[in-house]
LOGU-303220 format. One record per residue (C-alpha): residue in three letters; x, y, z. Coordinates in steps of 0.2 Angstrom, whole numbers, padded with zeros to 4 digits, always signed. Layout:
BEGIN
ALAXYZ ...
This chain:
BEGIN
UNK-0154+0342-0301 UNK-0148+0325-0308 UNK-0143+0328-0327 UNK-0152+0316-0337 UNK-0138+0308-0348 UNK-0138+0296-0363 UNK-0119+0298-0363 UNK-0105+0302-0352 UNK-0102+0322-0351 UNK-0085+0332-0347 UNK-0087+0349-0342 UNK-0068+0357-0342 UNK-0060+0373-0339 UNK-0044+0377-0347 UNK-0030+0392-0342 UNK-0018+0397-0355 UNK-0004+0407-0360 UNK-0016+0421-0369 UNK-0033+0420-0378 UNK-0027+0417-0397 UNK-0035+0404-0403 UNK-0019+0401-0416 UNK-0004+0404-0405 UNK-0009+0403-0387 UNK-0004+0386-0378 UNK-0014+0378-0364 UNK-0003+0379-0346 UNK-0018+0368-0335 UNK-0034+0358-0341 UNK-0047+0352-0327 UNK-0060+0340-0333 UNK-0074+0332-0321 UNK-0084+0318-0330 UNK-0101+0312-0326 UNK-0108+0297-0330 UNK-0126+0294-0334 UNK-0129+0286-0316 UNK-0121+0303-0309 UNK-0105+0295-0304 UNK-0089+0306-0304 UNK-0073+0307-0311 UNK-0062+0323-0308 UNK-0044+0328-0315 UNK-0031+0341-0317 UNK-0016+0339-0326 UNK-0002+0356-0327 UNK+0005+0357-0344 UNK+0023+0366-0349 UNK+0018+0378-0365 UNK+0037+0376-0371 UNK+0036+0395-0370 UNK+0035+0408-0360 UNK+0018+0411-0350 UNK+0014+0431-0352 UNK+0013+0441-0333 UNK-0002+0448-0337 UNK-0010+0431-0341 UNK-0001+0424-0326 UNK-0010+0438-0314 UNK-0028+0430-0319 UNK-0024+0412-0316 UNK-0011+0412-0306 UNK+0003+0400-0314 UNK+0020+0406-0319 UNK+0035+0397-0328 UNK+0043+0389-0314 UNK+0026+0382-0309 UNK+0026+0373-0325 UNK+0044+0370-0329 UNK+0044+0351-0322 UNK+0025+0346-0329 UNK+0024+0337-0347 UNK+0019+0346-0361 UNK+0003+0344-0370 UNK+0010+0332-0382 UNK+0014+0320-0368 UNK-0002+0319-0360 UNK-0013+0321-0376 UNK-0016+0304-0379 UNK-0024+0301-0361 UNK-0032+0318-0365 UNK-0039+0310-0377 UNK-0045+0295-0372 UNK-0052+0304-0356 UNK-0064+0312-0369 UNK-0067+0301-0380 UNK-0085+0295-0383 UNK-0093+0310-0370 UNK-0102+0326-0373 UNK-0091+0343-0368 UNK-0101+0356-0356 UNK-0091+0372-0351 UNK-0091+0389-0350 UNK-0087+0398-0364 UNK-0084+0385-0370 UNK-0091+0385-0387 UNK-0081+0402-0392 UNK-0062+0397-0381 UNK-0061+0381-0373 UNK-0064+0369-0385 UNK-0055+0377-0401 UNK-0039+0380-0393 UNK-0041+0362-0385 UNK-0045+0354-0403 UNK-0031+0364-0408 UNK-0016+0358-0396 UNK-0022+0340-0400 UNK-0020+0342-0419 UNK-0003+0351-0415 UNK+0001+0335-0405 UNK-0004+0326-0422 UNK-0020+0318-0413 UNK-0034+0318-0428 UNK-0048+0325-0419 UNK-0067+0325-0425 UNK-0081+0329-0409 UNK-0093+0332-0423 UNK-0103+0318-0416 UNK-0103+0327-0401 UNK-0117+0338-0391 UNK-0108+0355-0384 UNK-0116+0365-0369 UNK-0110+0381-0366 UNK-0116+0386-0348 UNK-0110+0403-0350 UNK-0123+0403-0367 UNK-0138+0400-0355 UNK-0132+0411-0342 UNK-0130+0424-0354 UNK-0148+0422-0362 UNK-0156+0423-0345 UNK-0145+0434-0334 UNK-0129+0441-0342 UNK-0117+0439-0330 UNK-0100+0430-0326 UNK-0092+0416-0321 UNK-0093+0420-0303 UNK-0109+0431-0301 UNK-0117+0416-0310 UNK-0110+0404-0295 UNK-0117+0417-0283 UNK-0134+0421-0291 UNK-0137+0402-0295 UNK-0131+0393-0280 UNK-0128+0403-0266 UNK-0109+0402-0265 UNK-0096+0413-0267 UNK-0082+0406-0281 UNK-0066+0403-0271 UNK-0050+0402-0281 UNK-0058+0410-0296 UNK-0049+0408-0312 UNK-0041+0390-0305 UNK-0046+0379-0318 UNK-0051+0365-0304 UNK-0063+0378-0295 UNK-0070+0384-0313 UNK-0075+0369-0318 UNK-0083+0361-0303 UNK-0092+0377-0303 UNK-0100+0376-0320 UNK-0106+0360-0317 UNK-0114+0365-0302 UNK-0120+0381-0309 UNK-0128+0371-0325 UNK-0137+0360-0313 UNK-0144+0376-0302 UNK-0149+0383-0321 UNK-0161+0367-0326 UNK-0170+0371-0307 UNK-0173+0388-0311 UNK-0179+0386-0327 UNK-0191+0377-0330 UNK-0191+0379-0350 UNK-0175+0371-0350 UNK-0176+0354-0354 UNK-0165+0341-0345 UNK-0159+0332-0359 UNK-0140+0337-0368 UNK-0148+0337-0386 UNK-0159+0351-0381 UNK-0144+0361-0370 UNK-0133+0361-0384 UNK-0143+0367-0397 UNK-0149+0380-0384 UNK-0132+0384-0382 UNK-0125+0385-0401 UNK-0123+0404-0407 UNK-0122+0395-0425 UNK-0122+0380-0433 UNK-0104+0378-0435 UNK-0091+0369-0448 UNK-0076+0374-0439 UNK-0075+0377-0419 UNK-0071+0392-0420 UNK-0084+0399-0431 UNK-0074+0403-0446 UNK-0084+0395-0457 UNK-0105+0388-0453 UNK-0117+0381-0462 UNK-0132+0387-0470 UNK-0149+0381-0471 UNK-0143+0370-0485 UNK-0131+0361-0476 UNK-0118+0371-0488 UNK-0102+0378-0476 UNK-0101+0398-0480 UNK-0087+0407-0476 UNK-0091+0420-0460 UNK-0075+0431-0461 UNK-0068+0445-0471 UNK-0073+0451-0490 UNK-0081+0434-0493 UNK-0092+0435-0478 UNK-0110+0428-0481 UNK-0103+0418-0498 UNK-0102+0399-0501 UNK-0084+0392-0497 UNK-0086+0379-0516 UNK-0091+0397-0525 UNK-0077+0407-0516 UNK-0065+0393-0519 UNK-0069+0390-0537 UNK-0069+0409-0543 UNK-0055+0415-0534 UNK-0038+0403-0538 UNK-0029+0408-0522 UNK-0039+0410-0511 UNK-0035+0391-0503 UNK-0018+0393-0502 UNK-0020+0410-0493 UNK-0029+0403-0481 UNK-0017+0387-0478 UNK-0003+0402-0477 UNK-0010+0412-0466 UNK-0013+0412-0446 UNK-0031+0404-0445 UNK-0035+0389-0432 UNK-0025+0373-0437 UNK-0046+0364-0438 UNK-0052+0380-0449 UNK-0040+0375-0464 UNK-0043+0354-0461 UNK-0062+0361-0465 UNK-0056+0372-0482 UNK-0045+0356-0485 UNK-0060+0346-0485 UNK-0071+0355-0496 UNK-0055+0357-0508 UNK-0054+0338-0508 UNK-0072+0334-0511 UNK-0072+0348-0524 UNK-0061+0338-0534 UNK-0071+0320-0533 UNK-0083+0328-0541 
């Protein structure tokens, strides 16, 4: 099924050196973008970590040191990065939890100012997950008949979650083809940060969703508890996470 589109949308895999949101560095991104009139644009770009890449995440996807050693590192390609991204909706697969914090994160490390508020997220693993539970590559078998060759390649992930999202608006019918609806559908929480450290409430008010202040507002815990900010900004949380707290600290003070 043709995706109806008001805007261009990327769908993008990424393998990395680890799954730490904070410390882990990006070793390939694959990104195909699809324009409303279902044109096609796919690419690949290897990336050096400037560290070493772990053996145990080099058994999954299959890219070692010396595979990388020669490739720019993320700060050299961020800017086409970037502008690759820039004005599209972001589909991926596990997306919403992974791909797109530790993406937002290499860019703000590469001092690109990122902000894909304006964007709609879909998480194709979300809808799988809602309907099935299953992964990756059972999704790909179950949705469209094919076996997933070169699983955990970034390439073959990501043309595969296209296809499998595109399978998954046939199937359901209660799916609608449009991306507002696929992202809400896809959003475990309405989020201030990507990586779910902090979300809204039904207020609009961004509450804190870890540790002793779970549940509370982020201005309360801020005012009553001196340093608490500068814990935060100290401490090893997700580069995007404390921009958020910074926010609220500034607007805070305008008021």
């Amino acid at each position: 099924m043709k995706l109806n589109l008001r805007n261009p949308i990327v769908f993008f895999d990424l393998e990395t050196t680890g799954i730490n949101i904070c410390t882990d560095r990006i070793v390939e991104i694959s990104y195909l973008r699809v324009y409303p009139n279902g044109r096609e644009e796919s690419k690949t770009i290897r990336i050096n970590p400037e560290c070493h890449i772990p053996e145990e995440a080099s058994a999954i996807h299959g890219i070692y040191d010396e595979d990388v050693a020669q490739c720019p590192t993320f700060k050299e390609v961020a800017k086409e990065i970037m502008q690759d991204i820039t004005g599209c909706d972001i589909a991926g697969y596990n997306s919403n939890k992974f791909d797109v914090p530790i993406l937002v994160e290499e860019l703000l490390r590469a001092n690109i100012d990122i902000d894909l508020k304006k964007r709609k997220f879909i998480d194709v693993q979300v809808i799988f997950h809602k309907m099935e539970q299953r992964t990756l590559s059972a999704a790909y078998k179950f949705y469209c008949g094919k076996t997933l060759e070169n699983a955990h390649s970034a390439n073959a992930d990501t043309a595969a979650t296209y296809e499998v999202l595109q399978a998954q608006l046939e199937r359901y019918p209660e799916l609608q083809n449009d991306v507002d609806f696929l992202s809400k559908f896809t959003t475990h929480s309405n989020n201030a940060d990507y990586a779910g450290r902090i979300i809204y409430n039904n207020n609009g008010q961004e509450v804190i969703n870890f540790g002793k202040y779970k549940g509370q507002i982020a201005e309360e815990v801020l005012k009553k508890d001196s340093g608490y900010y500068g814990w935060i900004m100290q401490s090893d949380f997700p580069l995007y996470t404390k921009k958020v707290f910074t926010a609220i600290m500034i607007r805070m003070k305008q008021l």
